[in-house]
N, C-alpha and C positions, 0 to 999 in steps of 0.2 A: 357364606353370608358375611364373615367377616370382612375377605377381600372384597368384597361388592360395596359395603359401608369406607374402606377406604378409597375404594374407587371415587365414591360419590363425594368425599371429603376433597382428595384433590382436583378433581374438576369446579367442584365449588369456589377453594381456594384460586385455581386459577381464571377462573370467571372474574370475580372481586379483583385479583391484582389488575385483570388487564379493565377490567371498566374505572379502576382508581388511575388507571396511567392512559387513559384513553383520552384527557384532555391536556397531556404531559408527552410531547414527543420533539428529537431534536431531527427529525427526518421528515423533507417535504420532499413536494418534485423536481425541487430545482435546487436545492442545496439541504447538505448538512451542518447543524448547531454543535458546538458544545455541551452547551447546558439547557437545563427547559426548566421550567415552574409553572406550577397551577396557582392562577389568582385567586383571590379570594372571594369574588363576584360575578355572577352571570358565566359562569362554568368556562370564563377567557383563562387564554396560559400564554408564555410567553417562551421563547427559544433565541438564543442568542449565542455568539462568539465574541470576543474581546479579545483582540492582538494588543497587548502593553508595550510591542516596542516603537508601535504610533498612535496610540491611543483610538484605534478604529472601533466604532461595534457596529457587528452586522448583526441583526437582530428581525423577528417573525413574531408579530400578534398574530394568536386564532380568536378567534369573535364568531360569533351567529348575528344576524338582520332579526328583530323584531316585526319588522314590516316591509311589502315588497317595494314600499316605494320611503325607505328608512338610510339608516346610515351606521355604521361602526367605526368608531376611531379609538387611538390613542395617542398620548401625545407625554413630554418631560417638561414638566416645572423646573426653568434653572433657578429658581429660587425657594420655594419651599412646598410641601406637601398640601398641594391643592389646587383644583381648575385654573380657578385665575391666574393669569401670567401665563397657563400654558402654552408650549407649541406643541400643536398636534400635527398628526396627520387623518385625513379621513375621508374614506371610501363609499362611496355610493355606486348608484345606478346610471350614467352619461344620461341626462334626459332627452338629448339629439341622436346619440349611436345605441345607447341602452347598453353598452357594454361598461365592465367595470372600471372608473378609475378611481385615483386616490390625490389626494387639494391638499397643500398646506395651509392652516390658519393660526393665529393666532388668539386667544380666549384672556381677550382684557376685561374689565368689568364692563364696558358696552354690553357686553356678548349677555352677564346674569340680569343686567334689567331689561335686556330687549329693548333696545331703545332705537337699534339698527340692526338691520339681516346683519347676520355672520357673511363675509365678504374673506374670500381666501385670497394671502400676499404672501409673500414669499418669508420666510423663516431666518430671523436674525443668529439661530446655531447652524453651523455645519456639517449641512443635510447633503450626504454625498451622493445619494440616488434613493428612491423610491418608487414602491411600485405595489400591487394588489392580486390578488387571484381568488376566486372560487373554488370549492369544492367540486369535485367534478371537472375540469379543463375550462376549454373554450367555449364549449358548448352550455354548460350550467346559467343559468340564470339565477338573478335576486328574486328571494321567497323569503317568506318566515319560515325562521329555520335557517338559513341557509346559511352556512359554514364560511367562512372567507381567512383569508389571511393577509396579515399588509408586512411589506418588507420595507426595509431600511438601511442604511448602513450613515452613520454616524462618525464626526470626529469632535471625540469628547476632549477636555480639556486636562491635559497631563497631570497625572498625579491625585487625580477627582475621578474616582471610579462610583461612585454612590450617586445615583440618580434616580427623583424622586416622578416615579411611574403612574399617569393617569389615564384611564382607559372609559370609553359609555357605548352607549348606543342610544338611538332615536328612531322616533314612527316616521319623520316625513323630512324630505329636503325638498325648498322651494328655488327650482331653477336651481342653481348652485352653492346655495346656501341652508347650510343644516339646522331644521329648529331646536328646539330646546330638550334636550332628554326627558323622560319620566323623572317623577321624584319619589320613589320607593326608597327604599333605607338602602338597599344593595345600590340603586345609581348613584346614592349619594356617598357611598362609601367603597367608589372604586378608585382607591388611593392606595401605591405602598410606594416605600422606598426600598431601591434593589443596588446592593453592592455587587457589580457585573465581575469584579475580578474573584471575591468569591464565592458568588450564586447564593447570596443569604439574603432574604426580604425582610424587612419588618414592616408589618400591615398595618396603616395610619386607622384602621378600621376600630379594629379591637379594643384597643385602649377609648377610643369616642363611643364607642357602641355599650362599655360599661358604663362610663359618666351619663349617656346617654337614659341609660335603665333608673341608675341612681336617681338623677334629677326626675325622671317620670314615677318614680314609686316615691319620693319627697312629697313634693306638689300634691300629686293627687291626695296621700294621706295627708296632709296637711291643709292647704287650701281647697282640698276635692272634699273632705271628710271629718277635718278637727274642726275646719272654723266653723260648717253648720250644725256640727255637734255642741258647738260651744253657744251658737246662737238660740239653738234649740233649747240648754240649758236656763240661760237666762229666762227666756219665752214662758216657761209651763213650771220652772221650781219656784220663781221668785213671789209665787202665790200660796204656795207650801208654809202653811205659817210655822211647822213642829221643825223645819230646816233654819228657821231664821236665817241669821248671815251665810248660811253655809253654802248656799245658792250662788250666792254673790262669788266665792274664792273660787269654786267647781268652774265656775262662769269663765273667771278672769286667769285662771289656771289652765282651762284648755285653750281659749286661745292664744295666749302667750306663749304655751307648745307650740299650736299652730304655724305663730308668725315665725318662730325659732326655726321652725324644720321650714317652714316656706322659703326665709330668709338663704339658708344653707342651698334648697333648691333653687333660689333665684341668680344665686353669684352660680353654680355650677351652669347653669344656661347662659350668664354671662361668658362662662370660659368657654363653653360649647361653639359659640360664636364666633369666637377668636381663633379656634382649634381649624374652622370649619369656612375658609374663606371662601367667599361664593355660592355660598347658603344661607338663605334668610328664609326663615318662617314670618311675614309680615302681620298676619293677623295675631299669631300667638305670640310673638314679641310684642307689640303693641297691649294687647291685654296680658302680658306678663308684667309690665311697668306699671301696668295700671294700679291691677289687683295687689302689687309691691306698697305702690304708694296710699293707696287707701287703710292696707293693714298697719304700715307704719303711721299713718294718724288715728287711727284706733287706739296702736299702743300708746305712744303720745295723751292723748284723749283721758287716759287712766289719769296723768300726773298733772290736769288740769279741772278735774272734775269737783263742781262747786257743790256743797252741803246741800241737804234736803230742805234747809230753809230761804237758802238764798236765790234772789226772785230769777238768775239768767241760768235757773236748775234746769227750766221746760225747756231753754234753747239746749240747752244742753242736750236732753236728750231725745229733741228732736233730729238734732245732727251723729249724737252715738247712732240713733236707729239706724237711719238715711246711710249715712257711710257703711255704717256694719252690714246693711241685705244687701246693698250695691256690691261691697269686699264677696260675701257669700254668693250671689248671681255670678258675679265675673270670675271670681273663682273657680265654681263647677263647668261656665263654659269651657273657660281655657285651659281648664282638665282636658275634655273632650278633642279640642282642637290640637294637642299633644296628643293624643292618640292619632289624630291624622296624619299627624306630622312625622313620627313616627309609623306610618303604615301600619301600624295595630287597629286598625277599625274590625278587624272582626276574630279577633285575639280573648286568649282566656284572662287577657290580665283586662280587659275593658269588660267583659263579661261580667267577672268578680269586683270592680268597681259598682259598677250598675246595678249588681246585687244589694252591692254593701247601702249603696246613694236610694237605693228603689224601698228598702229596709228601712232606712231614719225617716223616709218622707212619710212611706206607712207610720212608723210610730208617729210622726208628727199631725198627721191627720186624725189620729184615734186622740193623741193628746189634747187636736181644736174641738173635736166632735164634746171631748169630755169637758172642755173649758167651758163652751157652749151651752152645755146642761146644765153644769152648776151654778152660769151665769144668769142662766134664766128660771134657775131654782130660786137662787137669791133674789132675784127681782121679783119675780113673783112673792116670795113670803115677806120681802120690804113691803109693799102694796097694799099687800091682805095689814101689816102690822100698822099702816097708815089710815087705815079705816077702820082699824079695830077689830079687825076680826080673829084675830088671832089669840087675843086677850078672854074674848067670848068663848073662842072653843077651850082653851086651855080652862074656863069657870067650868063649863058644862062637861068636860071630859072628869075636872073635880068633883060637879056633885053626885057624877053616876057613880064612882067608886065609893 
């Protein structure tokens, strides 16, 4: 029994190693690597040799096709950790022979607003050959799924071993020119840089993928959750007569948290940006500046706010309202729109927002239902005490006692 249980442990073990090294090999059919690495996206790895006494690298992407009528590339940023600027290379389907080949382009910012096809020219580094294969030989075709590799051989620049690695894939190439990759969190974060002399990467990914989380768990608590808490506040205590001013601080106390941690979240989106060249979230930028600058005249707002006698009090706080539900509307959308943006749309961490956002609005509706009563309580007994009637029952509830 016992031999049987360790039987079944090292075949376990050796399952696990070979499915961990099974996107990690420096042996194809036509040559052997040195070194190999697993990327950190879309299950690519890379295989390479570097001879230092001419600065050569022959080097092998594995990639899979998304689409049978898609594309796989990768390509070096000579200047820094990011698409743009890149030269790549990238392989499709010949749409005249159907057979595979591999186009050099280069990925200047034309290329992220789509202003013009990608158009392949020749490669201002020194591309010493290139070339592509499928999985399966000559006979394989492009499928989803379907395995590929692109070759290369390089002459890097003496004494510059550190080259900053970008790799994607895409649904569709029109004619000879590849459109735009998905944008899921993994395409946007197929970046490392890899020192080829000695086979160490560090993943542009990780480090942006926590600021990434930070900034989204900021914001949301912040502008997704303090500032309608704070509004809320105001709304339903400042009728509380037994709170007196205490409504008022509660008020002005959570938003100014708010704007404090919004603030924090807004410059980290700022560096997000910089970190991340060739990446723009256009709608969520745009209503990140927004919802910034409406909270900072909120705050503002506080250190101009004129006495309850003085007559431009109603402008006043017809402009506190108007700005502060606009700050609160724009705010929760562009919560949600960072969820997109971030490809969490159907994520436990948007789930537990929505609980949290689904929770205050409930309270907030039971808070108008209960305004609503008391409102029309009061009104009503003003009315009855305007025609007397109330003065009458109070005699007659006296003379029956």
């Amino acid at each position: 029994m016992l031999r049987r249980h360790l039987l079944l442990l090292l075949l376990l073990f050796s399952f696990v190693s070979v499915a961990l090294s099974a996107h990690c090999t420096t042996v194809t059919a036509t040559k052997t690597f040195q070194k190999c690495m697993n990327l950190p996206t879309q299950q690519a790895s890379i295989a390479w040799t570097f001879h230092p006494h001419n600065a050569t690298l022959d080097l092998v992407f594995f990639g899979n096709f998304i689409s049978p009528s898609g594309w796989v590339g990768w390509g070096i940023n000579p200047s820094s950790p990011g698409m743009t600027g890149a030269r790549a290379l990238i392989a499709f389907s010949d749409p005249n022979s159907g057979q595979i080949i591999t186009l050099p382009y280069i990925l200047d910012p034309t290329v992220k607003l789509q202003r013009s096809p990608l158009l392949s020219r020749p490669l201002d580094i020194r591309l010493l050959s290139s070339s592509a294969a499928l999985y399966g030989g000559k006979m394989a075709t492009v499928h989803n799924g379907a395995a590929v590799q692109i070759y290369a051989t390089l002459k890097l620049t003496p004494n510059k071993t550190k080259i900053h690695f970008i790799w994607n894939r895409g649904l569709y190439v029109q004619g000879y020119s590849p459109t735009i990759h998905p944008t899921t969190s993994d395409d946007l974060s197929s970046i490392a840089t890899l020192d080829v002399a000695s086979g160490t990467a560090a993943s542009q990914s990780g480090g942006i993928e926590t600021l990434r989380v930070i900034h989204g768990i900021l914001n949301a608590v912040s502008w997704g959750l303090l500032l309608p808490i704070g509004a809320v506040t105001a709304r339903y205590l400042r009728n509380v007569q037994a709170l007196g001013p205490a409504w008022f601080y509660a008020h002005a106390g959570v938003q100014l948290a708010g704007f404090a941690l919004g603030t924090i979240g807004f410059v980290i989106g700022i560096r997000l940006g910089e970190l991340s060249p060739g990446v723009e979230y256009s709608l969520h930028r745009k209503l990140g500046i927004a919802v910034f600058t409406l909270g900072g005249l909120q705050t503002l707002a506080l250190l101009f706010r004129p006495k309850t006698t003085n007559k431009f009090r109603k402008y006043w706080k017809s402009y506190h309202h108007f700005v502060g539900y606009a700050c609160v509307v724009m705010g929760v959308v562009n919560v949600f729109q960072g969820f997109e943006a971030m490809a969490e749309s159907g994520s436990y961490a948007k789930l537990a927002y929505c609980l949290g956002l689904s929770t205050l609005v409930g309270v907030c509706v039971a808070l108008e239902v209960n305004s609503w009563v008391v409102f029309c309580r009061k009104s009503q007994e003003e009315k009855m005490r305007r025609e007397g009637l109330i003065g009458v029952l109070e005699k007659e509830s006296g003379s029956y006692s």
